[in-house]
C-alpha positions as CSV (number, residue, x, y, z in Angstrom):
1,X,55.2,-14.0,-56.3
2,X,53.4,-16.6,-58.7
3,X,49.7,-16.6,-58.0
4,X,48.5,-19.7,-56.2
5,X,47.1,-22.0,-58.1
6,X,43.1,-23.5,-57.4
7,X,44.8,-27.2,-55.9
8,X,47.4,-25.2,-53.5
9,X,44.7,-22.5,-52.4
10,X,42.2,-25.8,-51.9
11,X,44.9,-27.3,-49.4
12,X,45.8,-24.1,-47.5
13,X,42.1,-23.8,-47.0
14,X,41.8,-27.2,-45.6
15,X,45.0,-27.0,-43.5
16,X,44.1,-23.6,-41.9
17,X,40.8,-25.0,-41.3
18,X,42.5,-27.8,-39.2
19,X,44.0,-25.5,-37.4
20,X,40.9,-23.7,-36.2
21,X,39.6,-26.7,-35.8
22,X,42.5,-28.2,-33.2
23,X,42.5,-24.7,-31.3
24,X,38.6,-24.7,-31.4
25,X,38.4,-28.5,-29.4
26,X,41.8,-27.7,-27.5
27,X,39.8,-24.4,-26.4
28,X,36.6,-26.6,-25.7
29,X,38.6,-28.9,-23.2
30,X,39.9,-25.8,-21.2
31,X,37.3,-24.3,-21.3
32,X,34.2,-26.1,-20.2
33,X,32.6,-26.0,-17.0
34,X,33.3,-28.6,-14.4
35,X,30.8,-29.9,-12.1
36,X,30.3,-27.5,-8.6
37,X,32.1,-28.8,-5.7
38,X,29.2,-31.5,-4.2
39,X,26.8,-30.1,-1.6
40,X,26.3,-31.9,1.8
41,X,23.2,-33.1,1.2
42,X,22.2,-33.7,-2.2
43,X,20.5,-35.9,-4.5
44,X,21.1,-36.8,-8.4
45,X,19.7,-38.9,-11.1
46,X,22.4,-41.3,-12.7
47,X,22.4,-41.4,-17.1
48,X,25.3,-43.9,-16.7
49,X,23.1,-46.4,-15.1
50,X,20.7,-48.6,-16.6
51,X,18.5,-51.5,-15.4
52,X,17.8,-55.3,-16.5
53,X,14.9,-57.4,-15.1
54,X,15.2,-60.9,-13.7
55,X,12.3,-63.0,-12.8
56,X,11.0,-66.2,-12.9
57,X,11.3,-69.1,-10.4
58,X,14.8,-70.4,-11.1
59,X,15.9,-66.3,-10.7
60,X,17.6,-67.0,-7.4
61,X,19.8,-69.9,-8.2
62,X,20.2,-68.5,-11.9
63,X,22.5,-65.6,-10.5
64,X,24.3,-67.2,-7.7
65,X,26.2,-69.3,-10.2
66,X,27.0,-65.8,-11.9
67,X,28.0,-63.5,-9.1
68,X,30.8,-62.7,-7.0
69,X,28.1,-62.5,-3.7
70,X,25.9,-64.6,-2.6
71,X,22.2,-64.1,-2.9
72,X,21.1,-63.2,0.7
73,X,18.3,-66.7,1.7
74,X,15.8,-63.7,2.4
75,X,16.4,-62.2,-1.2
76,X,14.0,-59.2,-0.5
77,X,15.4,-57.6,2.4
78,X,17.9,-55.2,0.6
79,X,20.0,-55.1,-2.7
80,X,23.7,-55.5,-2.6
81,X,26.5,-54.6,-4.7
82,X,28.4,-57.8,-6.8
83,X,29.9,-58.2,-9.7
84,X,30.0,-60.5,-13.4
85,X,33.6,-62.1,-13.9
86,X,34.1,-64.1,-17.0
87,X,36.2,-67.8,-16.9
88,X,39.8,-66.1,-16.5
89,X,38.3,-63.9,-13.2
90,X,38.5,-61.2,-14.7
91,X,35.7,-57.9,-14.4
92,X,32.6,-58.1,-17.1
93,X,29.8,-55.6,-15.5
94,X,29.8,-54.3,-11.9
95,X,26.2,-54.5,-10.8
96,X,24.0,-53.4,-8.2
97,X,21.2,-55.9,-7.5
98,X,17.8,-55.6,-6.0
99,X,14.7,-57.8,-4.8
100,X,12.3,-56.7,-7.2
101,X,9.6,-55.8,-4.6
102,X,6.7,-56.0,-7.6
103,X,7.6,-59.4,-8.3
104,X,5.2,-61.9,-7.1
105,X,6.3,-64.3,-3.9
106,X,6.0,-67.6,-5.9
107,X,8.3,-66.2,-8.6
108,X,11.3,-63.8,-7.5
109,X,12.3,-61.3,-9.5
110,X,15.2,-58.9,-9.7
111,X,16.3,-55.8,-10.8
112,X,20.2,-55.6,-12.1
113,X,21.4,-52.2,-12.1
114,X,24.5,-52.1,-15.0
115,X,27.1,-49.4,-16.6
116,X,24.5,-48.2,-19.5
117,X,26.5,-48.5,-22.2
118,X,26.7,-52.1,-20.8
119,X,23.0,-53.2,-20.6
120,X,22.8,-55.1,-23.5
121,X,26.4,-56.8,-23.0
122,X,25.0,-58.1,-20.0
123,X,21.2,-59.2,-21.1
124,X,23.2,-61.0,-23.7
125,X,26.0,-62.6,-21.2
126,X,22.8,-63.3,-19.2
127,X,20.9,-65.4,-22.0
128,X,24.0,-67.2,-22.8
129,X,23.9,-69.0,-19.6
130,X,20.0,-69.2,-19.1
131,X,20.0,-72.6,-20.6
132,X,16.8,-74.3,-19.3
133,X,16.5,-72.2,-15.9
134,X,12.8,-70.6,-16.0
135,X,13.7,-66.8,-16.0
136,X,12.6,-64.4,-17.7
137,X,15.1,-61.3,-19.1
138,X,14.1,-57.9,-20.1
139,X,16.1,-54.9,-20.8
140,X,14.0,-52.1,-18.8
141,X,13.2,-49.2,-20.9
142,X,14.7,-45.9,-19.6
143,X,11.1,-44.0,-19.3
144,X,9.8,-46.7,-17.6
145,X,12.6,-46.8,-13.9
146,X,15.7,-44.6,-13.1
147,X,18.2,-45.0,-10.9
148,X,19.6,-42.2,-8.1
149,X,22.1,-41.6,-5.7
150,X,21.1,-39.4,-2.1
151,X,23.6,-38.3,0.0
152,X,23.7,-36.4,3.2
153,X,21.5,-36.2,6.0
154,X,18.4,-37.6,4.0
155,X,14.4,-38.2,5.5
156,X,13.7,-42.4,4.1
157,X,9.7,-40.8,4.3
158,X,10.4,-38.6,2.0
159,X,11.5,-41.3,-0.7
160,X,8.9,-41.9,-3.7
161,X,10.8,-44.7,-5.3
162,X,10.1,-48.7,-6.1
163,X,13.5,-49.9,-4.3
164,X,16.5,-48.8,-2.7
165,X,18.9,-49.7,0.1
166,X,22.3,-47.7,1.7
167,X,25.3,-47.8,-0.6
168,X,28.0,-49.5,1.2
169,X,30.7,-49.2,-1.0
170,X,32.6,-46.9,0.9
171,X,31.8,-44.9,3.8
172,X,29.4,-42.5,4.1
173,X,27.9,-43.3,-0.1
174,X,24.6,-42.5,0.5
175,X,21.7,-44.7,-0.7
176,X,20.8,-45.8,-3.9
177,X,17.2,-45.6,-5.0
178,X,14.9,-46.5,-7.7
179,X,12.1,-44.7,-9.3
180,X,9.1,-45.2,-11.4
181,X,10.1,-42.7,-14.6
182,X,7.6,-40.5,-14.7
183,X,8.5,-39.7,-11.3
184,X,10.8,-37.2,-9.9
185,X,12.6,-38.5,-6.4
186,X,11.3,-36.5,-3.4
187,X,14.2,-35.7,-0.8
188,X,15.9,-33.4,1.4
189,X,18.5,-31.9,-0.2
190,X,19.3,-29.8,-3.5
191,X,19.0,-32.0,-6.9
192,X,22.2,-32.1,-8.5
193,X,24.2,-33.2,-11.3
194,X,25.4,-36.3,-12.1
195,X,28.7,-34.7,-12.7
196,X,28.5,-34.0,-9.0
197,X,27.9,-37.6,-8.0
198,X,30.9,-38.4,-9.9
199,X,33.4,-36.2,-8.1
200,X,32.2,-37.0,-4.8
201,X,32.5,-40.9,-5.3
202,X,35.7,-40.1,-7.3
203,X,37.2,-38.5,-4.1
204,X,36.1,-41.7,-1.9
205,X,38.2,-43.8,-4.6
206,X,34.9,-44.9,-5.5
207,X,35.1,-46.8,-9.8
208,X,32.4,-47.4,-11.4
209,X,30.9,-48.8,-14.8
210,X,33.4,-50.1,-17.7
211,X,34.7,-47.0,-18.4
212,X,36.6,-47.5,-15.1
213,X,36.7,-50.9,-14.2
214,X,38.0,-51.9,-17.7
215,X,35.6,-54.8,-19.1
216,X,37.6,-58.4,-19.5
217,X,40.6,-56.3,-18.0
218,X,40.6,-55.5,-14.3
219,X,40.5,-58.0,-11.6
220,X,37.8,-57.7,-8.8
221,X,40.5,-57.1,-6.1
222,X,42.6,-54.6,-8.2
223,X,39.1,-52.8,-8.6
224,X,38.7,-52.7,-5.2
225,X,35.3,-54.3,-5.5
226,X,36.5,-57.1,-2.4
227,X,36.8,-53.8,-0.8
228,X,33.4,-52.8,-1.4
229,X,31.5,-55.9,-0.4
230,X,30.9,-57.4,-3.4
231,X,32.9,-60.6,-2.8
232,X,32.0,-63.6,-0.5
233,X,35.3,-65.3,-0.2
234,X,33.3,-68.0,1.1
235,X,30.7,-68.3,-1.8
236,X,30.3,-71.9,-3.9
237,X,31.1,-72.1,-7.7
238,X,30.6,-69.1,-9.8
239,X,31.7,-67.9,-13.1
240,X,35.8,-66.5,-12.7
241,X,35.6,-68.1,-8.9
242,X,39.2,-70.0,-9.1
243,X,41.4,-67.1,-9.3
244,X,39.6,-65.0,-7.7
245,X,39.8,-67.1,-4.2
246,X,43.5,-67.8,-5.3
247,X,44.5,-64.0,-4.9
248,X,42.4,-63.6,-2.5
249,X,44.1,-66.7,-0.1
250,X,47.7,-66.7,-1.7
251,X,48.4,-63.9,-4.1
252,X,49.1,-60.0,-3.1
253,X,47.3,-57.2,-4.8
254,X,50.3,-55.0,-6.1
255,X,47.7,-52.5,-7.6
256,X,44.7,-51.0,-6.9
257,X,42.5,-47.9,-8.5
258,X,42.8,-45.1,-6.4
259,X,42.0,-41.7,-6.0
260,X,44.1,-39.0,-7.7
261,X,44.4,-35.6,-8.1
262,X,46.5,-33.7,-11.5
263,X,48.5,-30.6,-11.2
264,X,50.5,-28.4,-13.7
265,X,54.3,-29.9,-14.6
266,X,55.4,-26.1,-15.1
267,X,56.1,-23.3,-13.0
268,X,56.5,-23.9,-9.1
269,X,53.9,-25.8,-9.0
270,X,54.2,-28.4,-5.6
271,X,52.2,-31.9,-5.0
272,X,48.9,-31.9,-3.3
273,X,49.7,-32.3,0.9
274,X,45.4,-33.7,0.6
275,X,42.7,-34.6,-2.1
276,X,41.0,-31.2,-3.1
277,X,38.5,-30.7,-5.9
278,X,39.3,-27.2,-7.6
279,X,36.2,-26.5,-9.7
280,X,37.6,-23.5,-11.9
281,X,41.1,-25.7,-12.4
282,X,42.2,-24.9,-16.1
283,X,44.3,-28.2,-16.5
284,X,43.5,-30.4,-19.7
285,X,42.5,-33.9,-18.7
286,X,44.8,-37.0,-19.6
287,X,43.5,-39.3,-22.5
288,X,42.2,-42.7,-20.9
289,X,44.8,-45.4,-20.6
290,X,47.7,-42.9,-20.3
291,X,50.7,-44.1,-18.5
292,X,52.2,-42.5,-15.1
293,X,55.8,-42.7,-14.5
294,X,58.1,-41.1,-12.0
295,X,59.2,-37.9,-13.6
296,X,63.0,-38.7,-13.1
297,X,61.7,-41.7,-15.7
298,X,63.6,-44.0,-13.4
299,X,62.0,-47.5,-12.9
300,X,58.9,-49.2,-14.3
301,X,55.2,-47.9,-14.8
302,X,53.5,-46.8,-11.8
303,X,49.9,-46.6,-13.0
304,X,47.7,-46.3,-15.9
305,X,44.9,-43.1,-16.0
306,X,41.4,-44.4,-15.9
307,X,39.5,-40.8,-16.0
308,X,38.1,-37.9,-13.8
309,X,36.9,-34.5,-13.7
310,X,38.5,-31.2,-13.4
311,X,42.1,-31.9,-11.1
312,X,40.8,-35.1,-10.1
313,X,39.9,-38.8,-11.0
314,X,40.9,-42.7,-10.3
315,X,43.9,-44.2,-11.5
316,X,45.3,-47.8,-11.4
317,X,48.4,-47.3,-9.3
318,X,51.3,-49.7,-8.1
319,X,50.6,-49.1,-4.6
320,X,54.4,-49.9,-3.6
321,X,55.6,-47.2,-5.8
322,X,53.2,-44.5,-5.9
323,X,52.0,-44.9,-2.0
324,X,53.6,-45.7,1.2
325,X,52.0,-49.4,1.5
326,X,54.0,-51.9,2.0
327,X,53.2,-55.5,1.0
328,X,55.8,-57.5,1.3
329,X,59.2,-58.1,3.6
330,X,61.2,-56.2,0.3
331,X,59.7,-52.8,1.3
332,X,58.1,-49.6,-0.5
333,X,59.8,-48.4,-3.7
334,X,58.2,-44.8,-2.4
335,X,59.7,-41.7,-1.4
336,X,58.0,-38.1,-0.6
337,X,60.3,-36.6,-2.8
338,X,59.3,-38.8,-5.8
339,X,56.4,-37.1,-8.5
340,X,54.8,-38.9,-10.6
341,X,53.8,-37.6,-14.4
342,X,51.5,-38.5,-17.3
343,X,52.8,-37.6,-20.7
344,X,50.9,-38.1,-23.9
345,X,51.6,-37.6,-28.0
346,X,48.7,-35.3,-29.8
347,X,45.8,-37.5,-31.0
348,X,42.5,-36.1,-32.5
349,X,41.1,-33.3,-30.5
350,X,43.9,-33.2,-28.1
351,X,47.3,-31.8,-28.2
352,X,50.8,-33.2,-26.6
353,X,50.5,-32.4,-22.9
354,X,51.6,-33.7,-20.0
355,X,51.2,-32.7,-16.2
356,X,51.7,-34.1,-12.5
357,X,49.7,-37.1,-10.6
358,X,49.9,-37.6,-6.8
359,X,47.9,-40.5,-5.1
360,X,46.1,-41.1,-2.0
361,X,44.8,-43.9,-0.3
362,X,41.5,-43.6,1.2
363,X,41.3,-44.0,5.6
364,X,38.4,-46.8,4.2
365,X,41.0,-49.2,2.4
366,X,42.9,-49.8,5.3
367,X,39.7,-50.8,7.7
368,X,38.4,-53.0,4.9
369,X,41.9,-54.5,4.5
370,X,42.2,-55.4,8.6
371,X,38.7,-56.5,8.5
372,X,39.7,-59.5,5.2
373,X,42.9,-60.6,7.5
374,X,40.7,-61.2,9.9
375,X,38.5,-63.0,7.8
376,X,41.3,-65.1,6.3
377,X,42.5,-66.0,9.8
C-alpha cells in the first residue's frame, strides 16, 4: 500500500475529526440533564425575561394605542398580560405590564416585561411610535430588577419585591413578581430552575417569548393569547386591531399551540393515554420549525414543532386533525388510531431522526372558549 501522502493524511484528519465531533454534540443532546419534575410549591427566577420602563404623562394613552388590552382607568391596581401586533395583526412581543408603583402620581409610569432577546426590538418598536407623546423609554439594566414566577401554596407577606400580581394565563400560574436585583425573592417554597418553570407552563399549554410565539408570524388567537386574557375584543383602535376583531367575530381558529408530548417511532412503543413529564427520557429533541404529519403520510400538515424539554413541549397543531375538536358542520379529520410523526434531515449538530407526537388539549381551553361565545352573544 502506497504511503499516504501529507494532503490525504491532512483530510482524513479533518474528516475523522468531524466525526468525533458529530458523535460528541449527538452524545451532548442525549445526554444532558433535563430539568426535575416541578415541585408543588416552588419559586424561580426567569433569564428569558427582561424589562423596559415607561413613564411620563402621556404613558397611559401612549400604550393603549399599542396593545391588544386595555389599560385598566385605575392603572396601578395590578399588571395584566397583553400583547404588541404589527399592521397585518400579527404577534411582535408578548408582554406582561405593570403600574410602576415608584413612579410618581402626576406622571405614570410602567414597567413592560418582554422575551429578553426581544428587549431592544421592542424599546425600538416603542420609539417609533412615540412621536410627540411625553414618555420617557429606558431599557432596564438586568442588575438593577428581575423578574419571577411563584407557584404553589405561597405566603404574599413573605414577598420582598417592587411589583407583582397573579398570573392568569392559565389556571392555577402562580404569580409573577418583581424584584429589586440585588435582592433575592423571599417565599415559601424551594427555589428552582427556570428550566422547571418551563415544563410546568409547557404542560398547561402555556407559550411564551418569540421563540414560541414566532415574531411577525403567529396570530394572537392561534397563540392562544385571547385565551389568556390579553385581548379586549371590545378595545378602540390599536396597532393589528382590524384582523384581529375579524377572526375573532367571523373567522375560526383552525390552529392553535398546544401541549405535546414525543415518544420513540421504534420498538412497541404506544401513544401517551395523558401529558407526563419523564425527566430521565433519552429521546433527542426535534429541531424548531419541524413539520408533524400523520405517519401513514396521508393528508396535509398537522402542525409545526415550536420547542420543549425532555418528552415534552408546544406545538402548533391543526386542531381538526391532530384533536378531537370540531369546528365546523364538516367534522374532525381525527381518529384514535391516527399517530402523528416529526421527521427531520441531519443539520449541524444533529443527526436524521425522527420520533412520535401526540396532542392534548388542556380542560382550560374549553372554559375560556364557552366563556368568548358568550361574550360574542
Amino acid at each position: 500500500m502506497p504511503p499516504r501522502t501529507p494532503s490525504l493524511l491532512f483530510n482524513t484528519l479533518c474528516h475523522c475529526h468531524k466525526a468525533l465531533l458529530r458523535r460528541s454534540r449527538r452524545y451532548t443532546t442525549i445526554s444532558a440533564p433535563n430539568p426535575p419534575v416541578p415541585s408543588h410549591t416552588a419559586f424561580a427566577q426567569l433569564p428569558t425575561r427582561r424589562l423596559i420602563s415607561l413613564r411620563g404623562h402621556d404613558a397611559s394613552h401612549f400604550l393603549q394605542g399599542l396593545i391588544t388590552q386595555n389599560i385598566p382607568s385605575q392603572y396601578a391596581s395590578s399588571c395584566f398580560y397583553s400583547a404588541f401586533l404589527n399592521a397585518s395583526g400579527r404577534v411582535l412581543h408578548d408582554v406582561y405590564i405593570y403600574p410602576d408603583a415608584k413612579a410618581e402620581k402626576e406622571e405614570p409610569g410602567f414597567l413592560i416585561e418582554v422575551d429578553s432577546n426581544e428587549v431592544e426590538a421592542l424599546a425600538r418598536h416603542l420609539k417609533r411610535y412615540k412621536l410627540r407623546a411625553k414618555v420617557g423609554i429606558r431599557v432596564i439594566d438586568e442588575g438593577e430588577l428581575s423578574v419571577w414566577a411563584t407557584w404553589g401554596k405561597q405566603s404574599p407577606c413573605g414577598f420582598d419585591s417592587r411589583t407583582g400580581c397573579l398570573d392568569q394565563r392559565a389556571p392555577d400560574m402562580g404569580r409573577r413578581v418583581i424584584v429589586p436585583g440585588d435582592r433575592k425573592l423571599e417565599a415559601s417554597g424551594t427555589q428552582v430552575g427556570s428550566g422547571s418553570y418551563d415544563i410546568r407552563r409547557m404542560m398547561m399549554g402555556v407559550a411564551e417569548g418569540q421563540g414560541e410565539i414566532l415574531k411577525e408570524s403567529a396570530l394572537p388567537q392561534e397563540s392562544n393569547i385571547d385565551y389568556m386574557g390579553g385581548i379586549n375584543f371590545r378595545k378602540g383602535c390599536y396597532v393589528g386591531q382590524e384582523l384581529t376583531i375579524r377572526t375573532h367575530h367571523t373567522g375560526v381558529v383552525r390552529k392553535r399551540i398546544l401541549p405535546v408530548q414525543i415518544y420513540p417511532a421504534e420498538g412497541d412503543s404506544k401513544p401517551p393515554d395523558g401529558l407526563t413529564y419523564t425527566e430521565d427520557t433519552k429521546i433527542v429533541l426535534p429541531p424548531k420549525g419541524a413539520n408533524i404529519s400523520r405517519v401513514d403520510k396521508k393528508g396535509r400538515s398537522a402542525g409545526k414543532w415550536l420547542g420543549g424539554v425532555g418528552n415534552i413541549g408546544l406545538a402548533l397543531c391543526r386542531l381538526e386533525i391532530m384533536t378531537d375538536t370540531v369546528l365546523t358542520g364538516e367534522g374532525s379529520q381525527w381518529s384514535p388510531e391516527h399517530e402523528f410523526k416529526m421527521a427531520w434531515e441531519p443539520e449541524e449538530g444533529k443527526e436524521r431522526g425522527e420520533v412520535r407526537v401526540k396532542a392534548f388539549v388542556p380542560n382550560w381551553h374549553q372554559s375560556r372558549a364557552e366563556s368568548q361565545k358568550l361574550h360574542r352573544s
